[in-house]
MARBA-3410 file (N, C-alpha, C, O; in Angstrom, 1 decimal):
228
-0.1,26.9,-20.0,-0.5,27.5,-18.7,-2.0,28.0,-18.8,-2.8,27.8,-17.9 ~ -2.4,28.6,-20.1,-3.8,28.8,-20.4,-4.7,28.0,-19.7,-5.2,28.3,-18.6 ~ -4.9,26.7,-20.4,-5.1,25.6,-20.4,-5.7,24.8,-19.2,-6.7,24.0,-19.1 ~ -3.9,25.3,-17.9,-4.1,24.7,-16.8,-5.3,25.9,-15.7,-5.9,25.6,-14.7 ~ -5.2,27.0,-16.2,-6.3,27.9,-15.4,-7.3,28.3,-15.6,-7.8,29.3,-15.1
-7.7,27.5,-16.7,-9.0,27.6,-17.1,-9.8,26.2,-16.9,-10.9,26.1,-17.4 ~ -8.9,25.0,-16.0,-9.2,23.8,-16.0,-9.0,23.3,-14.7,-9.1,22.1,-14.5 ~ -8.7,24.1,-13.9,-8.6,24.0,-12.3,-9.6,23.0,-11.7,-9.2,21.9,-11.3 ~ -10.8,23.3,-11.7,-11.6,22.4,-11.5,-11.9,21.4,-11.9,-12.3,20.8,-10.9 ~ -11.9,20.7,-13.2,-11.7,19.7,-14.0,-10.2,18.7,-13.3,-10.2,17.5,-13.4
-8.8,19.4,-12.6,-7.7,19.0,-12.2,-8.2,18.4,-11.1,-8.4,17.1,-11.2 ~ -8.6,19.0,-10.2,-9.0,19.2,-8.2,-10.1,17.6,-8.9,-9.9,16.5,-8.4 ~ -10.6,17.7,-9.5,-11.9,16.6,-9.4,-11.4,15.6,-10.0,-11.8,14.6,-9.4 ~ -10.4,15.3,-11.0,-9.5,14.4,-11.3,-8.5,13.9,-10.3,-7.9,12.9,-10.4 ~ -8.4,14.8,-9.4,-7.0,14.1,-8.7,-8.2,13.5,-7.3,-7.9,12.4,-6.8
-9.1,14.0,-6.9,-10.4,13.5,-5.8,-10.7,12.0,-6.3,-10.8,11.0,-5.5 ~ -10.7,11.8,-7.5,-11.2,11.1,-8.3,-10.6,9.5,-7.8,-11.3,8.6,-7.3 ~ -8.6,9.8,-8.3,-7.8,9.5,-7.8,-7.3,9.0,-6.3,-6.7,8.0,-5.8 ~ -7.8,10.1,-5.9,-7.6,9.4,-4.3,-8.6,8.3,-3.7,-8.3,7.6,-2.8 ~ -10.1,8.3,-4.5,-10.8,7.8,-4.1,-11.0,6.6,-4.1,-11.6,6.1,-3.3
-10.2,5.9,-5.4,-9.7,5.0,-5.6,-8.1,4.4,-5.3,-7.8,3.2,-5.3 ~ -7.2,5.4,-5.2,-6.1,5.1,-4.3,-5.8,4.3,-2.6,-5.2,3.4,-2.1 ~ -6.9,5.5,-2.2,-6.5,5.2,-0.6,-7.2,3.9,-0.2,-6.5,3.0,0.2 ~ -8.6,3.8,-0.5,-8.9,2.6,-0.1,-8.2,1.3,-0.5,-8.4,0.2,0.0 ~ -7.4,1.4,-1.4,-7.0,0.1,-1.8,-6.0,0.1,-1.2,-5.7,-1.0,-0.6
-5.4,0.8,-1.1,-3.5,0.9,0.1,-4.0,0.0,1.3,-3.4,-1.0,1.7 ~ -5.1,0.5,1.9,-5.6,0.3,3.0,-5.8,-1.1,3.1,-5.2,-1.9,3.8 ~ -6.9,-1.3,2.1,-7.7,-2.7,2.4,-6.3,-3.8,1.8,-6.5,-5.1,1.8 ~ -5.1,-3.2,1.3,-4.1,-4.6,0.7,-3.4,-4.6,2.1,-3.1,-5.7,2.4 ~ -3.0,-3.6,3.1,-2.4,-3.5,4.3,-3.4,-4.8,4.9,-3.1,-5.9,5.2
-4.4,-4.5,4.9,-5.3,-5.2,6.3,-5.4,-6.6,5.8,-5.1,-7.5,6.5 ~ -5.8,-6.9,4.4,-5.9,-8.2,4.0,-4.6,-8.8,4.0,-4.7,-10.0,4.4 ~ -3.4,-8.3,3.7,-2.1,-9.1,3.7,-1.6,-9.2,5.2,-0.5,-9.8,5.3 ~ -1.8,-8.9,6.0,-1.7,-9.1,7.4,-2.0,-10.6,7.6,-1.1,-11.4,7.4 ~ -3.1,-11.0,8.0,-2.8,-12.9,8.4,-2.6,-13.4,7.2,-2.5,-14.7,7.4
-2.5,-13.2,5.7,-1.6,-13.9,4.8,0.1,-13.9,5.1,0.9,-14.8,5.0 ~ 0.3,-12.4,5.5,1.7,-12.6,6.1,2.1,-13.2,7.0,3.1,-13.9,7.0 ~ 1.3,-12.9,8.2,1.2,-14.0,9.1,1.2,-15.4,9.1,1.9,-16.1,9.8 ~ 0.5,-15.6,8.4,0.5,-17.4,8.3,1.8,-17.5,6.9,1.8,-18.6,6.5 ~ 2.4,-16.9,6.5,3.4,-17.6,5.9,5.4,-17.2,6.6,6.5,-17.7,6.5
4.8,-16.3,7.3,5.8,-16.5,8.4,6.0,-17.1,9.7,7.0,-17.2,10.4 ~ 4.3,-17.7,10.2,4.4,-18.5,11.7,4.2,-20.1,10.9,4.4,-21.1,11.7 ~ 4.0,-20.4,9.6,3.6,-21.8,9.4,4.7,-21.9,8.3,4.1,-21.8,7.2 ~ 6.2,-22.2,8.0,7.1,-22.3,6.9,6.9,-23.3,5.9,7.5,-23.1,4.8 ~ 5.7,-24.7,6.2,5.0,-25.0,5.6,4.3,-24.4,4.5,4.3,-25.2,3.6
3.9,-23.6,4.4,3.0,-23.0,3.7,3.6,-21.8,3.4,2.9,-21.0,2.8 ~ 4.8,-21.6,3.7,5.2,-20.1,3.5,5.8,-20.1,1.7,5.9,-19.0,1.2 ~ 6.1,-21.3,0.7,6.5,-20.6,-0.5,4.8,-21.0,-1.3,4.5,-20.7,-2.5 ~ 4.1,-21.7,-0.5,2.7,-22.0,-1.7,2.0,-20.4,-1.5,1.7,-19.7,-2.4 ~ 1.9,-19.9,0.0,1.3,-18.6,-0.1,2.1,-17.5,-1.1,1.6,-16.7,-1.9
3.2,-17.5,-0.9,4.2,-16.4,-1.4,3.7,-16.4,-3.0,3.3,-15.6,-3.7 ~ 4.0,-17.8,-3.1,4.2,-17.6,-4.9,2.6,-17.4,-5.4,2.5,-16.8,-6.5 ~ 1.2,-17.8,-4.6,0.5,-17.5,-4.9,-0.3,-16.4,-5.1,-1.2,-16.3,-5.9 ~ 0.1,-15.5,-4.0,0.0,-14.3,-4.2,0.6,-13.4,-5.2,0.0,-12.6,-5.9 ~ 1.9,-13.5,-5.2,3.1,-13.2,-6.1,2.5,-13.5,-8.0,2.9,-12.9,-9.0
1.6,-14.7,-7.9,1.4,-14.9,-9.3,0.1,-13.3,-9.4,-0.1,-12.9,-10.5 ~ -0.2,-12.9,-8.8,-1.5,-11.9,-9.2,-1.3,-11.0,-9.5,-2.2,-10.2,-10.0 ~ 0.1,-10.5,-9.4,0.8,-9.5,-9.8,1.5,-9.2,-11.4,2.0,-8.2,-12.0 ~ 1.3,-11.0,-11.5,2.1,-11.2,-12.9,0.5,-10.8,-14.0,0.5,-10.3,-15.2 ~ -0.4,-11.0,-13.2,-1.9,-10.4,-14.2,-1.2,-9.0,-14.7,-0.4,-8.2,-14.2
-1.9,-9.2,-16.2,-1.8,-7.4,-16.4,-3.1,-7.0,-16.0,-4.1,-7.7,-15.9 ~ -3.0,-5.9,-16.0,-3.6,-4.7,-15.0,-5.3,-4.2,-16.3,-6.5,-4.2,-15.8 ~ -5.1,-4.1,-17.3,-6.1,-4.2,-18.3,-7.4,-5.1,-18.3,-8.6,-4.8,-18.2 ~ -6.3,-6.6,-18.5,-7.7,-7.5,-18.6,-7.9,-7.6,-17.5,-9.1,-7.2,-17.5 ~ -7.5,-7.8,-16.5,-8.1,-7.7,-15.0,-9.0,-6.4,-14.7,-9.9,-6.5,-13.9
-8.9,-5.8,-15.0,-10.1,-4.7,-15.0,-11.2,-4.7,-15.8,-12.1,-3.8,-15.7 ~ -11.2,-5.6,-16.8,-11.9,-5.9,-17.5,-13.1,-7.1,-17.3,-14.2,-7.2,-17.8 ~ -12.3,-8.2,-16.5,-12.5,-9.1,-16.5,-13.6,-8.9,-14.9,-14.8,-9.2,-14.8 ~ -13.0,-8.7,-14.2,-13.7,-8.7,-12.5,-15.3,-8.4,-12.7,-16.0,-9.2,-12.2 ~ -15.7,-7.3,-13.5,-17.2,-6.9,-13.1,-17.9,-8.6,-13.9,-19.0,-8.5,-14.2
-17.5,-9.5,-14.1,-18.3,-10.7,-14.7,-17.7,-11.8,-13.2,-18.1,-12.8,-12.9 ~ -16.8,-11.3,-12.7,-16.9,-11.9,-11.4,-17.7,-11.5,-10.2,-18.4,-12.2,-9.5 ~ -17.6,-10.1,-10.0,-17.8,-9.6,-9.2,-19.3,-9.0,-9.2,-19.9,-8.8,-8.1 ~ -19.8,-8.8,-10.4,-21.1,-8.0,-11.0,-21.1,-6.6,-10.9,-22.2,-6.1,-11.0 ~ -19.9,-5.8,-10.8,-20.2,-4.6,-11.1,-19.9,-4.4,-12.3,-19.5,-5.3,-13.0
-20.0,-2.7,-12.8,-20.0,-2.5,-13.6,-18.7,-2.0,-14.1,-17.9,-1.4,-13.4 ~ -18.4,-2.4,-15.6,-17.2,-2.1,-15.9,-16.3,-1.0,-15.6,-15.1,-1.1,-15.8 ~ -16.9,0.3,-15.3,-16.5,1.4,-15.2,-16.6,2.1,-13.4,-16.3,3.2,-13.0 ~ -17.2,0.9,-12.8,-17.6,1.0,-11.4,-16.4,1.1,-10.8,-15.6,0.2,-10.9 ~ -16.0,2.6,-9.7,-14.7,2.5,-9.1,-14.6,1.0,-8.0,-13.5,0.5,-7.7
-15.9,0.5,-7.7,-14.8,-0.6,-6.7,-14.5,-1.3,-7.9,-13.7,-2.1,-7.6 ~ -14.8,-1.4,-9.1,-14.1,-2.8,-10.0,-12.8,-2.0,-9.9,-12.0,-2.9,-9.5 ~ -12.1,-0.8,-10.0,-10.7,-0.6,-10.0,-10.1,-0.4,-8.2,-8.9,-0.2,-7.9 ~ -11.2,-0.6,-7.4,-10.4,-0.6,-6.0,-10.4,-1.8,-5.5,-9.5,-2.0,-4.6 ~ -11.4,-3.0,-5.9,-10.9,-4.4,-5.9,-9.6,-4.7,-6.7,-8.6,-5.0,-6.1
-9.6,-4.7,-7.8,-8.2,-5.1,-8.8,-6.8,-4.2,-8.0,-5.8,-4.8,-7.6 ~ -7.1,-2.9,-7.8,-5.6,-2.4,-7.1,-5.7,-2.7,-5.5,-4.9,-2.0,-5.0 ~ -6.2,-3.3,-4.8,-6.2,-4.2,-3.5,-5.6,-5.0,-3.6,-4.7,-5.2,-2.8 ~ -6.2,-6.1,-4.9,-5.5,-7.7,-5.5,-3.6,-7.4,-5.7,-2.6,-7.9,-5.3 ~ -4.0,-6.4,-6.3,-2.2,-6.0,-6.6,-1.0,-5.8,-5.5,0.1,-6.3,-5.3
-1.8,-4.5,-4.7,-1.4,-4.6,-3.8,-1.0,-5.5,-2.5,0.0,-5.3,-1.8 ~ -2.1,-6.6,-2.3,-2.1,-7.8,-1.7,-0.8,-8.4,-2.2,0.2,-8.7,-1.5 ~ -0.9,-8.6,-3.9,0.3,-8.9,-4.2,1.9,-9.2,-3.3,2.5,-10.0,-2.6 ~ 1.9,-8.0,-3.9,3.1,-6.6,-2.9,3.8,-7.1,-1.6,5.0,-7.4,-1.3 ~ 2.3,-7.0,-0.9,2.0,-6.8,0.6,2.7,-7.9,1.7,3.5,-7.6,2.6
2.2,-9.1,1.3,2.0,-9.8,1.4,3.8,-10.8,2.1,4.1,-11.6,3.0 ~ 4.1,-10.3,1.3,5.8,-10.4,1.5,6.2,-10.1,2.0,6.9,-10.6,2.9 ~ 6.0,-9.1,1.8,6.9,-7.6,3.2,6.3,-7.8,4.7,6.9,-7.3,5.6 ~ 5.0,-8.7,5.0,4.3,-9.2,6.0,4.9,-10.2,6.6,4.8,-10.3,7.9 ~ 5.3,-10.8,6.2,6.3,-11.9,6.4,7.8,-12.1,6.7,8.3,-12.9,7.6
8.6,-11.1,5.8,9.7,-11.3,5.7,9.5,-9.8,7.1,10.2,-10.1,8.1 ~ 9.0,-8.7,7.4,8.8,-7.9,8.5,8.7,-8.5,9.6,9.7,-8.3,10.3 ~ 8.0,-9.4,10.1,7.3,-10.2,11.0,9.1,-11.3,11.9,9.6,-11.5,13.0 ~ 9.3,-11.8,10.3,10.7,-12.5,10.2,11.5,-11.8,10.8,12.4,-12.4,11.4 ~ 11.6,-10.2,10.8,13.2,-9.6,11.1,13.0,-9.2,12.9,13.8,-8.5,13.5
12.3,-9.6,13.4,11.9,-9.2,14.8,13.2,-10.1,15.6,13.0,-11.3,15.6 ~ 14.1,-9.9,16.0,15.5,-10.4,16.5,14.3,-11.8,17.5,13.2,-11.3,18.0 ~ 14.6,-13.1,17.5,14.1,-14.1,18.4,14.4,-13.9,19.6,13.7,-14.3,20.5 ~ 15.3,-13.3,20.0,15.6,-12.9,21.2,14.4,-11.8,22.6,13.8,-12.0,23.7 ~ 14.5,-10.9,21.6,13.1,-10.1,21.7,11.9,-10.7,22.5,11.3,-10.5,23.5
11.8,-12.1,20.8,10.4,-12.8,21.2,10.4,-13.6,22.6,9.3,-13.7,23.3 ~ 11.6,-14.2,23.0,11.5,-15.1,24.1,11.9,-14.1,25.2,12.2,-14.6,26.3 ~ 12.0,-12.8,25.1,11.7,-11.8,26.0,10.5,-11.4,26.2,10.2,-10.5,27.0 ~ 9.7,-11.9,25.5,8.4,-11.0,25.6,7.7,-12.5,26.1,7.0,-12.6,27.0 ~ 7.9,-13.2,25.6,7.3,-14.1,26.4,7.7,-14.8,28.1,7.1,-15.3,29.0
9.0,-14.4,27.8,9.7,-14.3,29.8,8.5,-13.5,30.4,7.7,-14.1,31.1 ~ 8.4,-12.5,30.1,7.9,-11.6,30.9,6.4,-11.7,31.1,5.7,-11.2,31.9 ~ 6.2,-12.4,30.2,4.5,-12.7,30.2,3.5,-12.6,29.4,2.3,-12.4,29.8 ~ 4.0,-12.6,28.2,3.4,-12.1,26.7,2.2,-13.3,26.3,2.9,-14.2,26.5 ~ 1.3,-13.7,26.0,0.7,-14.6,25.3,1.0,-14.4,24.0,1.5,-13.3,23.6
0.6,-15.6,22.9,1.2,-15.3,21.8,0.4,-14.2,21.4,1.2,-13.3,21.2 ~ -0.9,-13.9,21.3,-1.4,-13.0,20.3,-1.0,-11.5,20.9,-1.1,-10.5,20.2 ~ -0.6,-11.5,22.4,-0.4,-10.4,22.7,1.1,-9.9,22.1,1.5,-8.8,21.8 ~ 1.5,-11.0,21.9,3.3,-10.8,21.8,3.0,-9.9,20.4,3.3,-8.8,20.2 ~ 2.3,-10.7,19.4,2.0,-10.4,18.1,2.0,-8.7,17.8,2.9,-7.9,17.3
0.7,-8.4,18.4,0.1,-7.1,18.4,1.2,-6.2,19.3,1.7,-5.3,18.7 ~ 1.7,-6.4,20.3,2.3,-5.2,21.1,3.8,-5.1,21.0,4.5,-4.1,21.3 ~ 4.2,-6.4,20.5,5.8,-6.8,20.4,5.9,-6.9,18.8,5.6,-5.8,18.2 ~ 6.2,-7.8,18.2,6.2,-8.3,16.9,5.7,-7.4,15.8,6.4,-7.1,14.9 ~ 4.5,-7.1,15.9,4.3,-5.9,14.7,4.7,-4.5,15.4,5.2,-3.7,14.6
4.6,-4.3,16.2,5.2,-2.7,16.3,6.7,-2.3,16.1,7.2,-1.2,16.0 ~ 7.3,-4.2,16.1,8.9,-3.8,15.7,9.2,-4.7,14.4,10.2,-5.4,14.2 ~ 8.2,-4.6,13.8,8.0,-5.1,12.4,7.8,-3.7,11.3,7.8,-3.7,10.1 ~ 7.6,-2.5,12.1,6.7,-1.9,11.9,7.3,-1.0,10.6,6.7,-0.8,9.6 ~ 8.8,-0.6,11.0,9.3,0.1,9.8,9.6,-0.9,8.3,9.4,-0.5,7.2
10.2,-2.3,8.7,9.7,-2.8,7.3,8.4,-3.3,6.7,8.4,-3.7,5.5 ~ 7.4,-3.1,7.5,6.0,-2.9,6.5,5.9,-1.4,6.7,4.7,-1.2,7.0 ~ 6.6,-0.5,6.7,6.1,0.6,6.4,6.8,1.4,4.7,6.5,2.4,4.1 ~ 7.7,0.5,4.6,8.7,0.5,3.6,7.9,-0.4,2.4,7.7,-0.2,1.2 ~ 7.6,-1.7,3.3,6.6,-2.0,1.8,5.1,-1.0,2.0,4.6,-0.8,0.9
4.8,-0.8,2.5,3.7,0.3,2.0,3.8,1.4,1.3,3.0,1.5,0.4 ~ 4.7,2.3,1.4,5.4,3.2,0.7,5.1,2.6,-0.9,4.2,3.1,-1.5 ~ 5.8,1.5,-1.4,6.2,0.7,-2.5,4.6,0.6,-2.9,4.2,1.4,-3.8 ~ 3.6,-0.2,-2.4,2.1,-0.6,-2.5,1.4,1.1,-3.0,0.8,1.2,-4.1 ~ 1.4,2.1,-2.3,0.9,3.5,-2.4,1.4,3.6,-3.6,0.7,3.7,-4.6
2.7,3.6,-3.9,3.3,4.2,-5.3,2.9,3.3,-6.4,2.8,3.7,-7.6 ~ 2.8,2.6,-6.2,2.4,1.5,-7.1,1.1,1.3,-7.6,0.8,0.8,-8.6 ~ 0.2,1.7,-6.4,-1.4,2.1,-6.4,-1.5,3.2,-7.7,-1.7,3.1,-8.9 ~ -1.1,4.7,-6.5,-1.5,5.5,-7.7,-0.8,5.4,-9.2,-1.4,6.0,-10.1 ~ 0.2,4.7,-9.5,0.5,4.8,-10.8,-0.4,3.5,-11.5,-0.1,3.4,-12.7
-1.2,2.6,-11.1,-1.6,1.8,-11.7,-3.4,2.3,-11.9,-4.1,1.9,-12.8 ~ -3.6,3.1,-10.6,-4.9,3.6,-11.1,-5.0,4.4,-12.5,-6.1,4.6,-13.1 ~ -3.6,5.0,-12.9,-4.0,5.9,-14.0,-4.7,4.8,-15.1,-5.6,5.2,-15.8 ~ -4.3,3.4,-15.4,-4.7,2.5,-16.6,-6.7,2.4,-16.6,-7.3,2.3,-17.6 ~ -7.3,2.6,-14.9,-8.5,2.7,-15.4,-9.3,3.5,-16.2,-10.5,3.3,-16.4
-8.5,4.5,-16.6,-9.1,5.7,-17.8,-9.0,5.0,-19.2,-9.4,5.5,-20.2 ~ -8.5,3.9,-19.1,-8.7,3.4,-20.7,-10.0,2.6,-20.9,-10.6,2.2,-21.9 ~ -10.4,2.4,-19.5,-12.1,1.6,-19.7,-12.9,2.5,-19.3,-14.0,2.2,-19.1 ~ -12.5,4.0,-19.2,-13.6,4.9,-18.3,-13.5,4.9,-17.0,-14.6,4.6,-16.5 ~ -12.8,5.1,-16.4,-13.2,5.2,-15.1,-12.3,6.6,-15.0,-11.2,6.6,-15.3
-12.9,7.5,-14.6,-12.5,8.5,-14.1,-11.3,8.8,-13.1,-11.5,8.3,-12.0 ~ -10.0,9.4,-13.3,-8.5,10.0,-12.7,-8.0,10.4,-13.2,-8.4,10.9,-14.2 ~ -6.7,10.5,-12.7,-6.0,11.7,-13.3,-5.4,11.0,-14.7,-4.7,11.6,-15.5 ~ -5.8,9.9,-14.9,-5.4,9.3,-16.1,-5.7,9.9,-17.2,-5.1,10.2,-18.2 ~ -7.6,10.1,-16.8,-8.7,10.5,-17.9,-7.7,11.7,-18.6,-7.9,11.9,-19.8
-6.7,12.4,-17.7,-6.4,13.7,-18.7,-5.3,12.8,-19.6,-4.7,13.6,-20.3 ~ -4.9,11.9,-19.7,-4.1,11.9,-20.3,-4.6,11.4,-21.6,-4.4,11.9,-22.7 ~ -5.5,10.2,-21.3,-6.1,10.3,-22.5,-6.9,11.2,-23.0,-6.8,11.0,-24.2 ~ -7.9,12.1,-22.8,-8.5,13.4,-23.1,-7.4,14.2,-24.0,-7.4,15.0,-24.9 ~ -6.6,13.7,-23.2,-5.3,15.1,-23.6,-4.5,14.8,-24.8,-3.9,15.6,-25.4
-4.5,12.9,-25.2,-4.1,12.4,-25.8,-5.3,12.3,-27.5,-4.9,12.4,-28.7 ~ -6.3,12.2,-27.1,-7.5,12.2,-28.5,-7.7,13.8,-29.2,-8.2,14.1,-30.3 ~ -7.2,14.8,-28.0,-8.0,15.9,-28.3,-6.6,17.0,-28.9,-6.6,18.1,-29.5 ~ -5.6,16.3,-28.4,-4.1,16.5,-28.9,-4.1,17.7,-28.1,-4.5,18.7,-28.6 ~ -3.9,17.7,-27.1,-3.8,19.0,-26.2,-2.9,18.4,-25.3,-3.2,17.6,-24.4
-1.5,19.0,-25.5,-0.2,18.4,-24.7,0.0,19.1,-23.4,1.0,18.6,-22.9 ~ -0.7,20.2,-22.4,-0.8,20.5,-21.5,-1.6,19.3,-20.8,-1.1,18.8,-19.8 ~ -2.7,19.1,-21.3,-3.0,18.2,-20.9,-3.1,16.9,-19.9,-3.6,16.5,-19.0 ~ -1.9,16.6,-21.0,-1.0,15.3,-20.8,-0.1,15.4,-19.4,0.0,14.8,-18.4 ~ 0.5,17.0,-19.9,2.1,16.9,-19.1,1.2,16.9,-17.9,1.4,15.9,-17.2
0.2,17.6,-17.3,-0.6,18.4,-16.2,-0.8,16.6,-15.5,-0.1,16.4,-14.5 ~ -1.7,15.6,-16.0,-1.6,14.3,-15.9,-0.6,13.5,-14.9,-0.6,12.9,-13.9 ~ 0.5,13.9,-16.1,1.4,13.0,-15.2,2.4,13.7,-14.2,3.1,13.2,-13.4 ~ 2.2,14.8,-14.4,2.9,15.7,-13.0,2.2,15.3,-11.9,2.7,14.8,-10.9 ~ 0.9,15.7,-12.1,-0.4,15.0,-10.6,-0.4,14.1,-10.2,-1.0,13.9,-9.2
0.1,13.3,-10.9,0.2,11.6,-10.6,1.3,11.8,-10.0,1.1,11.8,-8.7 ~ 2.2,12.0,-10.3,3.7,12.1,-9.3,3.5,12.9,-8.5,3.6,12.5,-7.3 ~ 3.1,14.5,-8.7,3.3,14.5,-7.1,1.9,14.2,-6.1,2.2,14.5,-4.9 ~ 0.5,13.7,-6.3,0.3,12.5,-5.6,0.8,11.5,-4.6,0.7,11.4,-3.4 ~ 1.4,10.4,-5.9,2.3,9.5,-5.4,2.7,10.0,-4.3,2.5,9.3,-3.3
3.6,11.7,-4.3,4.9,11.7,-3.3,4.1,11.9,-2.1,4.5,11.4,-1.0 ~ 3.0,12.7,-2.2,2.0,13.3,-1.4,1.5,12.2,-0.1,1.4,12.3,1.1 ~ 1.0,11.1,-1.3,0.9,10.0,-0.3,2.1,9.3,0.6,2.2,9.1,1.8 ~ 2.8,9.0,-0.3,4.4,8.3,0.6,4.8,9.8,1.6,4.9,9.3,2.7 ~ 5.0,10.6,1.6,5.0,11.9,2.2,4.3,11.2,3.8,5.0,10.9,4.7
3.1,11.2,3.7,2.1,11.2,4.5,2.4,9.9,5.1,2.4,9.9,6.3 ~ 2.6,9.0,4.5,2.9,7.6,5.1,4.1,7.8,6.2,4.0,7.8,7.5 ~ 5.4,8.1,5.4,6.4,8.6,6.7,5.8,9.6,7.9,5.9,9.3,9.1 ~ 5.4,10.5,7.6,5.2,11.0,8.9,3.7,10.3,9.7,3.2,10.9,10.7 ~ 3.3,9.1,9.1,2.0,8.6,9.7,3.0,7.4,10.6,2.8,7.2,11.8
4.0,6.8,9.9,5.1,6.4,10.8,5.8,6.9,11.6,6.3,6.2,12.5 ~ 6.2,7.9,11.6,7.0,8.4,12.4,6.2,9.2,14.2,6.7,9.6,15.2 ~ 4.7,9.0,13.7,3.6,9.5,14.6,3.5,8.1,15.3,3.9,8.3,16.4 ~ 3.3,7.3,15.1,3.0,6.0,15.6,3.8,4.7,15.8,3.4,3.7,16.3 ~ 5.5,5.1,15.3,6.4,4.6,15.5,7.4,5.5,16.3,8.4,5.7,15.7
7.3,6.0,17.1,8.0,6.8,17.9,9.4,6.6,17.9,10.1,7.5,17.6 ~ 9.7,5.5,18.3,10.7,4.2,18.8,12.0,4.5,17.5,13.2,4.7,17.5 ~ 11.4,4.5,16.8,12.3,4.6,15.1,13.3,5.9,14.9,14.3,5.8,14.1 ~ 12.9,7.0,15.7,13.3,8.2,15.7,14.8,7.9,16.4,15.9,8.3,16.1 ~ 14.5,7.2,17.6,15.1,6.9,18.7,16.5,6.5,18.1,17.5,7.2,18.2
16.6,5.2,17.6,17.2,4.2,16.7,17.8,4.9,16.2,18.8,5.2,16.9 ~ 17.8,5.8,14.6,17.8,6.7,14.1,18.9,7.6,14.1,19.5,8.1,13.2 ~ 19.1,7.7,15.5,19.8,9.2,16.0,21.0,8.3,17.0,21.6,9.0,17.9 ~ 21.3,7.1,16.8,22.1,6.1,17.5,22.1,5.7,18.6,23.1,5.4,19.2 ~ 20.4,5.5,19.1,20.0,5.2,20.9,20.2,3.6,20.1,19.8,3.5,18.9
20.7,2.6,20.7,20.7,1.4,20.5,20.1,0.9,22.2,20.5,1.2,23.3 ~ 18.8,0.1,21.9,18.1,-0.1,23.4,17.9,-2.0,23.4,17.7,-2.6,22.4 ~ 18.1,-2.7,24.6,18.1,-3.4,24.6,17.1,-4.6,24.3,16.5,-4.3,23.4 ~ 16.8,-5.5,24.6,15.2,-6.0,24.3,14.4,-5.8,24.9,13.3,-5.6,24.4 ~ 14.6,-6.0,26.7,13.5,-5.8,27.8,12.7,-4.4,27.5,11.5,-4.2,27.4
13.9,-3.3,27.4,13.6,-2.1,27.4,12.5,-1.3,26.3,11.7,-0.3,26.3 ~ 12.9,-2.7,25.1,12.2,-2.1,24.0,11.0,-2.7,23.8,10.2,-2.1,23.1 ~ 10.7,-4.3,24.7,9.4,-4.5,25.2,8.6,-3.5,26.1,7.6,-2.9,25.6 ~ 8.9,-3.2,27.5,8.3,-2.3,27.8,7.7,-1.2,27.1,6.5,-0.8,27.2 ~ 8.8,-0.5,26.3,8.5,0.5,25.7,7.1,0.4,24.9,6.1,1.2,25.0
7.2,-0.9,24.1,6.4,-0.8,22.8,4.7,-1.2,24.0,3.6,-0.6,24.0 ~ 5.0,-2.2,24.7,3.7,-2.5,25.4,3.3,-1.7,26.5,2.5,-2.0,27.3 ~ 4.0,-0.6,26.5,3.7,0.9,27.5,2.3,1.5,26.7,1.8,2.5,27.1
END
């Protein structure tokens, strides 16, 4: 306990550190796996070459790939975007699936309701299809966030500053508060973020609440709703 209150500051700037490289990458693997998802669930053609191809970047370990990018990319090895490009890639990974197979669970019925009424396709997309897509890519996001922050902790083995750095600091300097302080912040992070994600769905998915509590609504009704 010493230890941890005399190091307050050193914590708060480690976990800043953390997020700084967490959130952007959640984000930018959301937006980039969107028309990869897309195009492997509107073109079935192409839906197991995209899958498995993305799916292979995940089989990368997490090390050399951080290692490796700043001779692609030209930053520098310890440069946070080299660790918020590589945990985007991962995330993309992830994402990318759950874009698809989400996109996929939209009942067909629905869709040729939204198009009775007068939907164009891209409208159908945006106001129909992803908004009732919405809770299974919000389930793989959840998965991508947790998976983020626990993979940002590996950039402290090339220097990059997080909550990792205490573990190894805590690990050379043999100070086991250290350590534990580390991986507690990492976890409750993680939760902090998935925390925030449900209630950022539950703000913007209204409709889910509904469901939820045993309103079963039919399709017209749940087009209107969503394109209200």
């Amino acid at each position: 306990m010493t230890w941890i209150w005399s190091n307050l500051d050193l914590i708060w700037d480690r976990t800043f550190d953390h997020l700084i490289l967490s959130v952007p990458s959640i984000i930018l693997s959301f937006v980039i796996a969107l028309p990869f998802g897309w195009l492997a669930y509107r073109y079935r053609s192409s839906r197991a070459v995209i899958l498995t191809t993305v799916g292979l970047l995940y089989a990368i370990p997490s090390l050399p790939l951080f290692i490796v990018l700043p001779f692609i990319v030209g930053t520098s090895i310890r440069s946070p975007l080299n660790l918020i490009i590589a945990l985007t890639l991962y995330g993309v990974a992830l994402m990318v699936r759950v874009v698809a197979d989400g996109l996929g669970s939209v009942d067909r019925d629905v869709r040729q309701s939204a198009t009775a009424v007068g939907f164009s396709g891209w409208s159908s997309f945006w106001r129909v299809e992803l908004p009732l897509a919405g809770p299974v890519l919000l389930a793989g996001l959840r998965v991508v966030a947790v998976s983020t922050v626990s993979l940002a902790t590996v950039g402290a083995v090339i220097g990059a500053q997080s909550l990792g750095s205490l573990f190894t600091d805590g690990f050379q300097r043999g100070i086991e508060a250290e350590i534990i302080v580390g991986i507690v912040a990492t976890v409750l992070l993680a939760l902090a973020l998935d925390a925030a994600l449900v209630l950022l769905g539950r703000l913007l998915m209204p409709w889910t609440r509904r469901s939820a509590i045993g309103v079963t609504a039919r399709p017209a009704p749940v087009i209107r709703e969503v394109a209200a």
